[in-house]
MARBA-612435 format. One line per field, with one value per residue: residue number from 0; residue in three letters; x, y, z of N, C-alpha, C, O in turn. Coordinates in nm, 3 decimals. Example, Ala and Ser with C-alpha at 12.3 -4.5 7.8 and 13.67 -1.06 7.14 Angstrom:
k	c(0  1)
r	c(Ala  Ser)
n_c1	c(1.319  1.285)
n_c2	c(-0.569  -0.225)
n_c3	c(0.780  0.708)
ca_c1	c(1.230  1.367)
ca_c2	c(-0.450  -0.106)
ca_c3	c(0.780  0.714)
c_c1	c(1.320  1.290)
c_c2	c(-0.330  0.003)
c_c3	c(0.780  0.787)
o_c1	c(1.424  1.341)
o_c2	c(-0.332  0.114)
o_c3	c(0.846  0.804)
END
This chain:
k	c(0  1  2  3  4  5  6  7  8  9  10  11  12  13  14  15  16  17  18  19  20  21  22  23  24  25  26  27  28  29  30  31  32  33  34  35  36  37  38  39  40  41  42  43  44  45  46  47  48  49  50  51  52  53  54  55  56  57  58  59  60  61  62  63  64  65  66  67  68  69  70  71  72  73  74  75  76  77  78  79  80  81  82  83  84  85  86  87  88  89  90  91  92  93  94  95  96  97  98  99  100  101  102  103  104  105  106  107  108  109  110  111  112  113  114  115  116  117)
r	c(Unk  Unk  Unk  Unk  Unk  Unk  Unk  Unk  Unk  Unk  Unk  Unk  Unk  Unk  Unk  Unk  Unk  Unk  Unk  Unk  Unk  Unk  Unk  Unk  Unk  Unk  Unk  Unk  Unk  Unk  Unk  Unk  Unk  Unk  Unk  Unk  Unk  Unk  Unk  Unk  Unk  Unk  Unk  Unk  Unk  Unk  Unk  Unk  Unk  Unk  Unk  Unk  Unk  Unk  Unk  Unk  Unk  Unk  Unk  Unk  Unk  Unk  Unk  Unk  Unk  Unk  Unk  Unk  Unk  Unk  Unk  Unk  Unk  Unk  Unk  Unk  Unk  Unk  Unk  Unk  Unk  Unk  Unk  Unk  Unk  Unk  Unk  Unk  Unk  Unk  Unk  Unk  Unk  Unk  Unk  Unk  Unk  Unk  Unk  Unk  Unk  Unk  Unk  Unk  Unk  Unk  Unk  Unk  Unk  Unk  Unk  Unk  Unk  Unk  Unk  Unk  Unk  Unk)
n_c1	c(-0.179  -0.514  -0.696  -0.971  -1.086  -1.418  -1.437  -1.404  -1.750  -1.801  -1.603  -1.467  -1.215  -0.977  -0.804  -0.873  -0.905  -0.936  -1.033  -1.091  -1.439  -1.509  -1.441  -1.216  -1.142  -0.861  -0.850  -1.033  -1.156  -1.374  -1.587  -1.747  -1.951  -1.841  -2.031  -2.262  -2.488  -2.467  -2.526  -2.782  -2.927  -2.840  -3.041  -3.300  -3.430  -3.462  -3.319  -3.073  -3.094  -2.928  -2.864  -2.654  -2.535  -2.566  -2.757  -3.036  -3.252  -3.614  -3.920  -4.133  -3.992  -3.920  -3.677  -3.373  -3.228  -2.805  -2.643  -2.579  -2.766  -2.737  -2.939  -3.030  -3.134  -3.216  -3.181  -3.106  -3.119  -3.141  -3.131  -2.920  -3.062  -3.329  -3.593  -3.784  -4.037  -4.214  -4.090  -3.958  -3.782  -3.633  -3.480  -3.240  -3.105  -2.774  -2.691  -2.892  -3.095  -3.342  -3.685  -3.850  -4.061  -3.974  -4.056  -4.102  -3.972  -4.021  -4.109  -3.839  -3.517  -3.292  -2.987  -2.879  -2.687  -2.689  -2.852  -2.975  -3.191  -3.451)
n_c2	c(-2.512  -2.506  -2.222  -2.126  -2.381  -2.537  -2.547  -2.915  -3.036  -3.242  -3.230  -2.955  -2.905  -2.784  -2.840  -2.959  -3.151  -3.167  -3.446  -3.601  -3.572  -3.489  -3.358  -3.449  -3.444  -3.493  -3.513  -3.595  -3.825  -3.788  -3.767  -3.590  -3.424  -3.154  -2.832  -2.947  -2.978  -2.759  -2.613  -2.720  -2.563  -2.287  -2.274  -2.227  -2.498  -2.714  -2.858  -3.055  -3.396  -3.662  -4.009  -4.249  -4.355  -4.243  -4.242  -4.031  -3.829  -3.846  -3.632  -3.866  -4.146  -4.435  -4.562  -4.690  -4.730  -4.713  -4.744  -4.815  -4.598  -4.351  -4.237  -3.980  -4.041  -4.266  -4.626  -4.789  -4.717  -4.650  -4.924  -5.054  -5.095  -5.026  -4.938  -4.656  -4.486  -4.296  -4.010  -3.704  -3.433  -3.193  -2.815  -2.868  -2.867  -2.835  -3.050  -3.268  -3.306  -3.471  -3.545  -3.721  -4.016  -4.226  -4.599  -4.706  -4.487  -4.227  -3.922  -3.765  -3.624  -3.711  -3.769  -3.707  -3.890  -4.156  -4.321  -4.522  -4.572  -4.743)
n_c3	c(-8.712  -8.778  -8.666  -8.689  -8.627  -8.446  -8.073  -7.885  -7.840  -7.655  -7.440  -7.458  -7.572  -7.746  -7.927  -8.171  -8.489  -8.852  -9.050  -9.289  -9.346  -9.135  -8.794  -8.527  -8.220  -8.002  -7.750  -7.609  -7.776  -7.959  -8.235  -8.484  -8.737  -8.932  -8.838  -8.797  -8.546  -8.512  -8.753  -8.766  -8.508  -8.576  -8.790  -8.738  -8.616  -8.374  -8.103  -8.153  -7.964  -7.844  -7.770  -7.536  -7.730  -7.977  -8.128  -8.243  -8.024  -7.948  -7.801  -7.643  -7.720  -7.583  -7.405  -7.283  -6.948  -6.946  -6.740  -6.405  -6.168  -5.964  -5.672  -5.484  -5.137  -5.222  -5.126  -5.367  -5.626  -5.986  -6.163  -6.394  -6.729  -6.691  -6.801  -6.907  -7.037  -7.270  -7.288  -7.222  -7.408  -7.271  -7.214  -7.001  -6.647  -6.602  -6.774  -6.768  -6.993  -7.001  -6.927  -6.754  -6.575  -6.397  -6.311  -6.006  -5.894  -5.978  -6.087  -6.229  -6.392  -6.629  -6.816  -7.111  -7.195  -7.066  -7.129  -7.374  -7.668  -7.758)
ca_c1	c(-0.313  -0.640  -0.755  -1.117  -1.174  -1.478  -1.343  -1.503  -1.864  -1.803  -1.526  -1.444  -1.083  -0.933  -0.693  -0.977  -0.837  -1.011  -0.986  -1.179  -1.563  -1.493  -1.391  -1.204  -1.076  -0.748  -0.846  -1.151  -1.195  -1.491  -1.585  -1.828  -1.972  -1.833  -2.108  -2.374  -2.574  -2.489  -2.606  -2.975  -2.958  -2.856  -3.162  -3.408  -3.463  -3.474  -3.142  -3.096  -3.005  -2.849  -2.870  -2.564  -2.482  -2.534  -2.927  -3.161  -3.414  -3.703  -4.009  -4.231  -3.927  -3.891  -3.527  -3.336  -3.055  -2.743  -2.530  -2.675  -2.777  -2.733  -3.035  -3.006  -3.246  -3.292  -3.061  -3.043  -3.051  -3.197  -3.046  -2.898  -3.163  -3.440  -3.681  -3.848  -4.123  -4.254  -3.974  -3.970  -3.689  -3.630  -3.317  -3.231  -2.960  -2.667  -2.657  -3.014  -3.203  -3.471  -3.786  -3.963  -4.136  -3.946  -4.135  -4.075  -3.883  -4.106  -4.054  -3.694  -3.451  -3.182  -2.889  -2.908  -2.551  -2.687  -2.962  -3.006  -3.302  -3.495)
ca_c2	c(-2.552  -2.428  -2.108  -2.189  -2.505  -2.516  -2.708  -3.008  -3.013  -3.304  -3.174  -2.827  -2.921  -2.682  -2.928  -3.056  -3.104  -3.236  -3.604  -3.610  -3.481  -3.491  -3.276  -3.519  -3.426  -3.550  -3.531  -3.768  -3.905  -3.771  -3.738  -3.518  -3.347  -2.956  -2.771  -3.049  -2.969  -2.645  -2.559  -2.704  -2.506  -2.189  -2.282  -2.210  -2.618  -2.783  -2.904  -3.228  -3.455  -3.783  -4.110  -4.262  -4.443  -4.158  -4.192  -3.925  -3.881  -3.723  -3.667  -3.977  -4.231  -4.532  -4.572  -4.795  -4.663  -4.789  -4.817  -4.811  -4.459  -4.366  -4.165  -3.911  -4.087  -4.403  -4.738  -4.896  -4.640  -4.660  -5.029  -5.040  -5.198  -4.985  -4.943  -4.551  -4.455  -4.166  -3.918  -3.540  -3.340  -3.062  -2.743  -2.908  -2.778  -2.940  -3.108  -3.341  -3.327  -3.565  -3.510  -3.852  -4.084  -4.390  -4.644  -4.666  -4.351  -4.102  -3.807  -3.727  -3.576  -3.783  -3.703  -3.778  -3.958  -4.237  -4.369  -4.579  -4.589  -4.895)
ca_c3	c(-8.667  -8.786  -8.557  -8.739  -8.592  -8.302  -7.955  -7.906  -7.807  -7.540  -7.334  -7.470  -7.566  -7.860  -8.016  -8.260  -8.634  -8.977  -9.028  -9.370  -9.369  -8.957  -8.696  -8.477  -8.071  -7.974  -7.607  -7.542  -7.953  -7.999  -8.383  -8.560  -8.832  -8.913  -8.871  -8.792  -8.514  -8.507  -8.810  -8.759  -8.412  -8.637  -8.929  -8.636  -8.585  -8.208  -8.014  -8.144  -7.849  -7.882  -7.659  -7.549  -7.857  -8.072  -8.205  -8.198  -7.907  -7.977  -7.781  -7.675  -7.691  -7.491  -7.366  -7.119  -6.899  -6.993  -6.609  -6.287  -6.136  -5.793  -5.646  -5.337  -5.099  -5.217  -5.113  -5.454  -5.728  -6.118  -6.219  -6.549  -6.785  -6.652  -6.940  -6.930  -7.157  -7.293  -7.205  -7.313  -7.421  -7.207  -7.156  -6.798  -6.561  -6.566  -6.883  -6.758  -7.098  -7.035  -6.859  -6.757  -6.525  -6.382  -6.246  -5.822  -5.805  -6.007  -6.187  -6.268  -6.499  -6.708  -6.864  -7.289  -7.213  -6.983  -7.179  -7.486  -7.768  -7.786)
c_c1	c(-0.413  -0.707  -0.908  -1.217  -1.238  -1.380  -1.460  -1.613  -1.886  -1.702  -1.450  -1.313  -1.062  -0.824  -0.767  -0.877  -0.935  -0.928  -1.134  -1.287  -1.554  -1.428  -1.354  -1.105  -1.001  -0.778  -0.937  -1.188  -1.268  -1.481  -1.703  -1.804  -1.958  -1.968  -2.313  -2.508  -2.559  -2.563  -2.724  -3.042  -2.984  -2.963  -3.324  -3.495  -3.383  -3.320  -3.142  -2.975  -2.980  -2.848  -2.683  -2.443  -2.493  -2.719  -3.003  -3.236  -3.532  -3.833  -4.107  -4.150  -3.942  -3.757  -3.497  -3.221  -2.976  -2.621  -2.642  -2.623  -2.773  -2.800  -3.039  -3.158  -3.293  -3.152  -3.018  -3.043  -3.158  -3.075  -3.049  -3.000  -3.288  -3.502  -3.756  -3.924  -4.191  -4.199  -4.014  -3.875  -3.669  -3.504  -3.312  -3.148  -2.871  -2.618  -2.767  -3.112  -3.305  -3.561  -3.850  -3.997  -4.063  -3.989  -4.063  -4.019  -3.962  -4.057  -3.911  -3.618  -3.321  -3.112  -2.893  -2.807  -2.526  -2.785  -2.947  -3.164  -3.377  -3.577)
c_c2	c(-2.447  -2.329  -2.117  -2.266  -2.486  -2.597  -2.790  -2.984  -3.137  -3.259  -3.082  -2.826  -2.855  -2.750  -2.995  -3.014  -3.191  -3.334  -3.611  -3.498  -3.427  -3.407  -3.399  -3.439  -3.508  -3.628  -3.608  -3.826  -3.880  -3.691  -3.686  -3.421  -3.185  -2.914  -2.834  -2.951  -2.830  -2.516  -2.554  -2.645  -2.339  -2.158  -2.232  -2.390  -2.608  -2.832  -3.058  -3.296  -3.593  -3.882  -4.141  -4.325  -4.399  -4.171  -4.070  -3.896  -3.791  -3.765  -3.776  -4.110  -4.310  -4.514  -4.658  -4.751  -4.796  -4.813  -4.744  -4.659  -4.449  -4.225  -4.171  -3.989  -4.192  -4.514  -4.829  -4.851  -4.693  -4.811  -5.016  -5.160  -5.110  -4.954  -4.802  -4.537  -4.319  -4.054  -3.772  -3.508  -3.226  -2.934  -2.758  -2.797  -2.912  -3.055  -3.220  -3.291  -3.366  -3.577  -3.629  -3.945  -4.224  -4.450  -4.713  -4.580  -4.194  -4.030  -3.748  -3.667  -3.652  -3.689  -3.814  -3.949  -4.110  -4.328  -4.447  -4.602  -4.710  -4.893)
c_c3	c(-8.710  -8.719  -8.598  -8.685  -8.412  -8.215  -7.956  -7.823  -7.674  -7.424  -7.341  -7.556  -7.689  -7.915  -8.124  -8.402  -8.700  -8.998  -9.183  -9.389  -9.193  -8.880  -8.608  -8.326  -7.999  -7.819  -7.573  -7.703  -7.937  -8.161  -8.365  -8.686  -8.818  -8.977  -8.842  -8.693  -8.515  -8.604  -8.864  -8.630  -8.477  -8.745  -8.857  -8.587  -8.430  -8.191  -8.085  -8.051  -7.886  -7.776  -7.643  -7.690  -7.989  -8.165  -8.151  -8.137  -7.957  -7.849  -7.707  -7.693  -7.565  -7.464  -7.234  -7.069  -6.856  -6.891  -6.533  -6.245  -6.016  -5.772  -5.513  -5.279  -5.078  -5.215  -5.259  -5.585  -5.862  -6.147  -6.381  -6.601  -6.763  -6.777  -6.897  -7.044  -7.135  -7.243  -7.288  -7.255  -7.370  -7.214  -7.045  -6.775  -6.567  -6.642  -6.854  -6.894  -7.105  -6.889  -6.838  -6.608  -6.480  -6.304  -6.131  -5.810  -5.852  -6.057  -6.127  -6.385  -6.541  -6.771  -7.049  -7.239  -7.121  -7.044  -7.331  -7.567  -7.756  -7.917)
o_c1	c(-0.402  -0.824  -0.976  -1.340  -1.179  -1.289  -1.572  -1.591  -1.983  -1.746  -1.356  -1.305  -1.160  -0.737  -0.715  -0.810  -1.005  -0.806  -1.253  -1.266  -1.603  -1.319  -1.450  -0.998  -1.055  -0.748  -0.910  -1.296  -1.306  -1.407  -1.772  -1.703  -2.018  -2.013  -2.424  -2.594  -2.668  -2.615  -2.778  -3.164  -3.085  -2.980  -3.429  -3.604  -3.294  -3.230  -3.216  -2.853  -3.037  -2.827  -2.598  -2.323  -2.458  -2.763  -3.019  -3.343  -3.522  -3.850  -4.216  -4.224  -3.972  -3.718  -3.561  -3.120  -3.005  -2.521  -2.735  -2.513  -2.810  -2.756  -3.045  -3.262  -3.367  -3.049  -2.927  -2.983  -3.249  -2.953  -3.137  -3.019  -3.369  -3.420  -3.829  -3.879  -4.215  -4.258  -4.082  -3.846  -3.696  -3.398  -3.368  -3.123  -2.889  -2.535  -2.742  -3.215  -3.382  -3.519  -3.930  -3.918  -4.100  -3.985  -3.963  -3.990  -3.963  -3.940  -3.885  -3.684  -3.233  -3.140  -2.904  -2.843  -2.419  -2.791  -2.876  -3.250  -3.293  -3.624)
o_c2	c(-2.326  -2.367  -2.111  -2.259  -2.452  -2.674  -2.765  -2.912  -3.122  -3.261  -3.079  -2.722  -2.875  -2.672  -3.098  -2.913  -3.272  -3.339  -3.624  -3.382  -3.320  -3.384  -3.475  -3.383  -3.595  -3.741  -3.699  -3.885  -3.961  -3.599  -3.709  -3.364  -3.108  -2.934  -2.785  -2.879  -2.774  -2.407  -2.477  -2.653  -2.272  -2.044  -2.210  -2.391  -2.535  -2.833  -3.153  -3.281  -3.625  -3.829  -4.082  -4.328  -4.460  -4.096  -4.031  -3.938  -3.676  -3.879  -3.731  -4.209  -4.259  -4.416  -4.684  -4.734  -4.899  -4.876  -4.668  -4.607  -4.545  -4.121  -4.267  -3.997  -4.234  -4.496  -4.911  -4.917  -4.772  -4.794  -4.983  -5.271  -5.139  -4.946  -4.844  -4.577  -4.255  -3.995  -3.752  -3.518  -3.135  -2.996  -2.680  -2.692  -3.032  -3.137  -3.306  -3.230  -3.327  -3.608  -3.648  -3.909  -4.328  -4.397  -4.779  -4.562  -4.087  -4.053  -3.702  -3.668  -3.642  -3.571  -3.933  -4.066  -4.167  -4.435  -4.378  -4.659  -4.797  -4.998)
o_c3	c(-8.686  -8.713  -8.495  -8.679  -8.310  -8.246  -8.001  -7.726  -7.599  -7.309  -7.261  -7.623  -7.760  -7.956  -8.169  -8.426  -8.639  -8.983  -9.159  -9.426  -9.155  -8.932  -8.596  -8.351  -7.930  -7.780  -7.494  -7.700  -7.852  -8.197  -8.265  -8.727  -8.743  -9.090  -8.860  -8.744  -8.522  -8.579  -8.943  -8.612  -8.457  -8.787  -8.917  -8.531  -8.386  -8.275  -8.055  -8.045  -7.990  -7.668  -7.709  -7.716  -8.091  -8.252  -8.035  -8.183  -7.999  -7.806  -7.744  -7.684  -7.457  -7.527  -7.132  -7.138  -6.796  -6.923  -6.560  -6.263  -5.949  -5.821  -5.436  -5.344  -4.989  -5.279  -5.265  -5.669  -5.836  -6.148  -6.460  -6.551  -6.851  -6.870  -6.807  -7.152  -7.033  -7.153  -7.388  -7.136  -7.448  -7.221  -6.968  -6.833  -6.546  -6.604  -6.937  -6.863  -7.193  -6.777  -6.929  -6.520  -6.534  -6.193  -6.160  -5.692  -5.790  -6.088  -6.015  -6.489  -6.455  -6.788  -7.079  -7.246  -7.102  -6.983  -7.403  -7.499  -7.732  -7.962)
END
């Protein structure tokens, strides 16, 4: 085995091996590119964050969350489908990336990995 290869970037796991151009992780399948984001984090470029389905967020996106959310407080939670607009990219806590506005519950923080692009 490769002593080289990063662990995976979704659930840490150190069994990752090359599968082509790919870094591929035995333990949850998660594929990627060697060297991808890390090396437009190392070029001095921005985090690039990712929706659930693997597009790009940037900025000023619309997005719709993609299962229902359950919110301290309230009896019925973010329903999947919810449509958000104009979100900003933030460094949360806790792996919450996204800075935005949902309409009846108000300003909140999302997680990239719950959300989809529209």
């Amino acid at each position: 085995m490769n002593e080289n290869l990063p662990p995976c970037p979704t659930c840490s796991g150190v069994y990752t091996y090359e599968m082509g151009a790919l870094l591929v992780c035995p333990e949850c399948g998660h594929e990627w590119q060697a060297g991808g984001e890390a090396a437009a984090e190392a070029e001095g470029g921005a985090k690039v964050i990712k929706d659930a389905v693997g597009n790009v967020l940037a900025d000023g996106d619309t997005v719709t969350v993609v299962k229902t959310l359950k919110v301290k407080g309230s009896p019925s939670g973010i329903k999947a489908g919810t449509k958000v607009r104009n979100i900003r990219l933030v460094d949360g806590v806790d792996g919450h990336d996204i800075d935005c506005k949902v309409d009846g519950f108000g300003a909140m923080q999302l997680k990239s990995s719950v959300v989809k692009k529209v």
